[in-house]
KOLKE-735876 format. One line per 4 residues: number of its first residue (from 1); their letters; for each residue x, y, z of N, C-alpha, C, O, CB. Coordinates in Angstrom, 1 decimal. Each point is the difference from the previous one (the first is absolute). Glycine has a CB too. Example, Ala and Ser with C-alpha at 12.3 -4.5 7.8 and 13.67 -1.06 7.14 Angstrom:
1> AS> 13.2,-5.7,7.8,-0.9,1.2,0.0,0.9,1.2,0.0,1.0,0.0,0.7,-2.9,-1.2,0.5 ~ 1.5,2.3,-1.9,0.9,1.1,0.0,-0.8,1.1,0.8,0.5,1.1,0.1,0.7,-1.7,-2.3 $
END
This chain:
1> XXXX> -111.5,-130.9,-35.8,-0.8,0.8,-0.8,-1.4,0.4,0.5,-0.5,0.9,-0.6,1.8,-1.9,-1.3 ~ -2.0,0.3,2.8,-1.6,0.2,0.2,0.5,1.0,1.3,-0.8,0.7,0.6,-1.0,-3.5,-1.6 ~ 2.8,2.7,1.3,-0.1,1.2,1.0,0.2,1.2,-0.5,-0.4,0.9,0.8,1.0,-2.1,0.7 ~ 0.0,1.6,-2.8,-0.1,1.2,-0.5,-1.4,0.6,-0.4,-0.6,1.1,0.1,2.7,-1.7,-0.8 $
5> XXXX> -2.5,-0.4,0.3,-2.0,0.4,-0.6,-0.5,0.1,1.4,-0.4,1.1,0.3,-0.5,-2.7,-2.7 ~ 0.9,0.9,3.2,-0.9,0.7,1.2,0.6,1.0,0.6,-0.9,0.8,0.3,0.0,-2.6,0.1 ~ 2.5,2.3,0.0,0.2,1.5,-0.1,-0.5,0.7,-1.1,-0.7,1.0,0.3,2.5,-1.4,0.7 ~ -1.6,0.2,-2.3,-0.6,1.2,-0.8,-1.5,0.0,0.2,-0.5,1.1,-0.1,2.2,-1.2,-1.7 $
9> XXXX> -2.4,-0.8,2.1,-1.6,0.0,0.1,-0.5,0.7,1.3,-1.0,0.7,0.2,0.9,-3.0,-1.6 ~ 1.1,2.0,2.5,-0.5,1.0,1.2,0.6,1.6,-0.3,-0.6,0.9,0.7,0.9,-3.1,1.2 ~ 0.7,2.5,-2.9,0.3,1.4,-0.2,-0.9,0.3,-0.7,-0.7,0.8,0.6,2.8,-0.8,-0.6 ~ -2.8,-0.4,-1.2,-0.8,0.5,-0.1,-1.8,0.5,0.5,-0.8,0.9,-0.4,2.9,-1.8,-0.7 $
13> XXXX> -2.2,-0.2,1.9,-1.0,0.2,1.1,-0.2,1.5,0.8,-0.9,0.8,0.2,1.5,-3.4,0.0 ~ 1.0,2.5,0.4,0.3,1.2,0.8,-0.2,1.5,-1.3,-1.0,0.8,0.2,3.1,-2.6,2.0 ~ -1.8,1.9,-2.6,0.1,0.7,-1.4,-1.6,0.3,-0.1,-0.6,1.1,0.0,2.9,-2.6,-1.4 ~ -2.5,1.1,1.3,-1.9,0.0,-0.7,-1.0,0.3,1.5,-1.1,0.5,0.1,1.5,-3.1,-2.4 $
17> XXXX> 0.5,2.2,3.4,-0.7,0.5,1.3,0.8,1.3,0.3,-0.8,0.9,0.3,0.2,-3.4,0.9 ~ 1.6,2.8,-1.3,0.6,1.4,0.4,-0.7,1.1,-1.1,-0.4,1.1,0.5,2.9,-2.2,0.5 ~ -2.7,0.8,-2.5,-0.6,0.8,-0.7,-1.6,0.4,0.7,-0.5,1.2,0.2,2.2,-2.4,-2.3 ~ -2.4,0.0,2.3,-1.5,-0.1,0.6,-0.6,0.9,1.2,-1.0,0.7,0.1,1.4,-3.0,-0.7 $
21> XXXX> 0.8,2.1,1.4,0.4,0.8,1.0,0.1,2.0,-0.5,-0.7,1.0,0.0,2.1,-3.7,1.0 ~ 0.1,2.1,-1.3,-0.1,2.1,-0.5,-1.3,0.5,-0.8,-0.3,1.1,0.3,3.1,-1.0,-0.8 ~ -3.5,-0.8,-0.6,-1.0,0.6,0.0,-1.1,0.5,0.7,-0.6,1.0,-0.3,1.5,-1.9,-0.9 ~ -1.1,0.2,2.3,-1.2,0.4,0.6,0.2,1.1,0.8,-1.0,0.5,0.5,0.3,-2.6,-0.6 $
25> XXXX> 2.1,2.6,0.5,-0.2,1.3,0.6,-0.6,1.0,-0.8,-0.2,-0.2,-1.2,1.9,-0.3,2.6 ~ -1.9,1.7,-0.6,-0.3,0.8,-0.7,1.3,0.8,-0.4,0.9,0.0,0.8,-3.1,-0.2,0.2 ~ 2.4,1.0,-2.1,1.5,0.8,-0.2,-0.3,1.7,0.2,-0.7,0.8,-0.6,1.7,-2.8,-1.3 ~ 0.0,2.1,3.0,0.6,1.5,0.2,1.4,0.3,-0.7,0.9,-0.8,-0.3,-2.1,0.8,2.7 $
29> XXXX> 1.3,1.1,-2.7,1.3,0.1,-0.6,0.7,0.6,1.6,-0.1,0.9,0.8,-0.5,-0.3,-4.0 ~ 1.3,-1.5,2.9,1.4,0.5,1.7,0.9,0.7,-0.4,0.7,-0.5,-0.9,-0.4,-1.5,2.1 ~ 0.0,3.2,-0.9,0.6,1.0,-0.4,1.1,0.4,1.0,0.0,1.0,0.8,-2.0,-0.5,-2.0 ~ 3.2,-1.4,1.3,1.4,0.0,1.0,0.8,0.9,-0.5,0.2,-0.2,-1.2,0.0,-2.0,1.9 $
33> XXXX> 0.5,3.3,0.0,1.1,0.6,-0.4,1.1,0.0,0.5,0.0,1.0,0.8,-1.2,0.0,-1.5 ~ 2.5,-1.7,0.8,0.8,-0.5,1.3,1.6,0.7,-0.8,0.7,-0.6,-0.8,-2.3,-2.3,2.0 ~ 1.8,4.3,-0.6,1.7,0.3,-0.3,0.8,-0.5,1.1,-0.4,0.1,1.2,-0.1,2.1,-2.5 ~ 1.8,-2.8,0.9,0.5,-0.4,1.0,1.7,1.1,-0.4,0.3,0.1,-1.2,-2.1,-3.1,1.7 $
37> XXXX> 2.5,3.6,0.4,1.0,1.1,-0.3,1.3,-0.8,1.0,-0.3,-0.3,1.2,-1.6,3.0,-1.6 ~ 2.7,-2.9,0.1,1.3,-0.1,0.4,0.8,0.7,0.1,1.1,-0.6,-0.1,-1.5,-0.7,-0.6 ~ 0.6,2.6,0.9,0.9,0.7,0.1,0.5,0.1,1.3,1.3,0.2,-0.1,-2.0,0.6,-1.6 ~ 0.2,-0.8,2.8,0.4,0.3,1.4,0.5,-1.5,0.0,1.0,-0.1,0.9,-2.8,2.0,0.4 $
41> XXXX> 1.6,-2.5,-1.7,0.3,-1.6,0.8,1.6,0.0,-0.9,0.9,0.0,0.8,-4.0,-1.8,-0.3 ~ 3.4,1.9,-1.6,1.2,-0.1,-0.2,1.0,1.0,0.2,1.2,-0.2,-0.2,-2.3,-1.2,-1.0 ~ 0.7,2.3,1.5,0.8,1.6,0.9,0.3,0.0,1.2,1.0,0.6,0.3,-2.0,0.8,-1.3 ~ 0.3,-2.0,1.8,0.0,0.1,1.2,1.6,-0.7,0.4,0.7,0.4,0.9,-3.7,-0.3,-0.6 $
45> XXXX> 3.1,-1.0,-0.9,1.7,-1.1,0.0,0.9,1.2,0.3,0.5,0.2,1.1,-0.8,-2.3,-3.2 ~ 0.4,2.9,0.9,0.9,1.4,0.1,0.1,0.7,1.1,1.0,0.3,0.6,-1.4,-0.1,-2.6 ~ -1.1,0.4,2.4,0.0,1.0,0.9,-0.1,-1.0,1.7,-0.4,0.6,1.0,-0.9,1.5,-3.1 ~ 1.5,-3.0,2.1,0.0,-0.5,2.0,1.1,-0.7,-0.6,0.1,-0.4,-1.2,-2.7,0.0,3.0 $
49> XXXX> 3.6,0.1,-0.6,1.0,-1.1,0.2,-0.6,-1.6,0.3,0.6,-0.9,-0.7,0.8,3.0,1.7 ~ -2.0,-2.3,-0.5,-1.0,-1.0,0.3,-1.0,-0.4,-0.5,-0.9,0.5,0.8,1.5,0.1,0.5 ~ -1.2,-1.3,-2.3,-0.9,-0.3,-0.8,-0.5,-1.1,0.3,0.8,-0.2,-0.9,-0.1,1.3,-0.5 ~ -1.2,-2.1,1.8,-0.7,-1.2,0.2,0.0,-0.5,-1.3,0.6,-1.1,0.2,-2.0,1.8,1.7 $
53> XXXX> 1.2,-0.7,-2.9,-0.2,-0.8,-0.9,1.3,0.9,-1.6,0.7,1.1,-0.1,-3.9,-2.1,1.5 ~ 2.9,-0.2,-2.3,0.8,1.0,-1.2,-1.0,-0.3,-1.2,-0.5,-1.0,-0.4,3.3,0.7,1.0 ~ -3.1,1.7,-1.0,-1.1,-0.1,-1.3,0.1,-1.1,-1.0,-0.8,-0.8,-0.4,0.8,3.1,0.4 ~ 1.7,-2.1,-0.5,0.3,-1.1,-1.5,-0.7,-1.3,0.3,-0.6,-0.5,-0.9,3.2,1.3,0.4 $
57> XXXX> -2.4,-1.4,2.1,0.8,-0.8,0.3,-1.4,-0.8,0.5,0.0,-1.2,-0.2,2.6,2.4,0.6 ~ -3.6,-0.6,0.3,-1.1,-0.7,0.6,-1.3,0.5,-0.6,-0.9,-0.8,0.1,2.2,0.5,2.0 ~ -1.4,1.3,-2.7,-1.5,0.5,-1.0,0.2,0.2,-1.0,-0.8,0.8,-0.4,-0.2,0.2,1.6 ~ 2.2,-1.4,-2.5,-0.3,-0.4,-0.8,-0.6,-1.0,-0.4,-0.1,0.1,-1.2,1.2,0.9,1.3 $
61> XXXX> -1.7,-2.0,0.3,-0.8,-1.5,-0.3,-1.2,1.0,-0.2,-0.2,0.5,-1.1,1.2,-3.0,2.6 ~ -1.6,2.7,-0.6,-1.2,0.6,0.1,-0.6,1.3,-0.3,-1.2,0.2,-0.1,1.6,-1.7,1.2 ~ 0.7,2.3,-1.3,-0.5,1.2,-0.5,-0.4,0.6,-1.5,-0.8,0.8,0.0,2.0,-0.9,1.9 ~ -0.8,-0.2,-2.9,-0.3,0.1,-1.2,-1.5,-0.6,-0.2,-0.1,-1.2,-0.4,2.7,1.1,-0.2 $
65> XXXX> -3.5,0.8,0.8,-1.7,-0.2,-0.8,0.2,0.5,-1.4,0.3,-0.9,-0.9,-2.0,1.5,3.0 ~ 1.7,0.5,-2.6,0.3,0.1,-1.4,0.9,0.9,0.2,0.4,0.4,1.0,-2.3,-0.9,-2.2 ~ 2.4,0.9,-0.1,0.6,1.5,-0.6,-1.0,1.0,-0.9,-0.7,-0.3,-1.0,3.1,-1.2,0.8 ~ -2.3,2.4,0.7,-0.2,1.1,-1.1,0.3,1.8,0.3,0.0,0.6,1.1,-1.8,-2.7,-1.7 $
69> XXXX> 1.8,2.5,-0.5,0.4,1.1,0.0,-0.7,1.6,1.0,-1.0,0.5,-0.2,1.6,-2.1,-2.2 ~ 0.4,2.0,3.5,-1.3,1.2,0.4,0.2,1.2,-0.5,1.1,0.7,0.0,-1.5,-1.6,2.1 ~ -0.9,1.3,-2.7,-0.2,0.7,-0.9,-0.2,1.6,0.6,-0.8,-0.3,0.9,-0.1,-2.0,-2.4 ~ 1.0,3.6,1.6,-0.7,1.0,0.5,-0.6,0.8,-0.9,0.8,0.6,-0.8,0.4,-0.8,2.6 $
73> X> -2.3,0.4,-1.7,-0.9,1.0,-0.6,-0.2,1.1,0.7,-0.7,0.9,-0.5,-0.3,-2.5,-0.6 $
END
């Protein structure tokens, strides 16, 4: 049991130094805009005989960042 209190007592340490820390920068608002488009990469299977990789099969893990709808105005 006294090794749980001194884990929780060093989490909280770190906690109260990571807060201490981010305050003292100064804040910019970072303004990222990152589209990422899939369409060539899962077409391309169809159109060459030869593909190096398979979409389903090796960039599904990693491909999904979000979903949402594209809209045209």
């Amino acid at each position: 049991m006294p090794m749980i209190i001194r884990v929780l007592r060093f989490l909280v340490l770190a906690l109260s130094i990571t807060t201490a820390q981010a305050q003292s920068y100064p804040v910019k608002p970072v303004r990222i805009v990152t589209q990422v488009t899939g369409g060539s990469l899962w077409t391309l299977q169809f159109m060459r005989d030869n593909v190096a990789w398979d979409a389903l099969r090796d960039y599904a893990p990693v491909s999904l960042l979000m979903t949402s709808p594209n809209i045209v105005v």
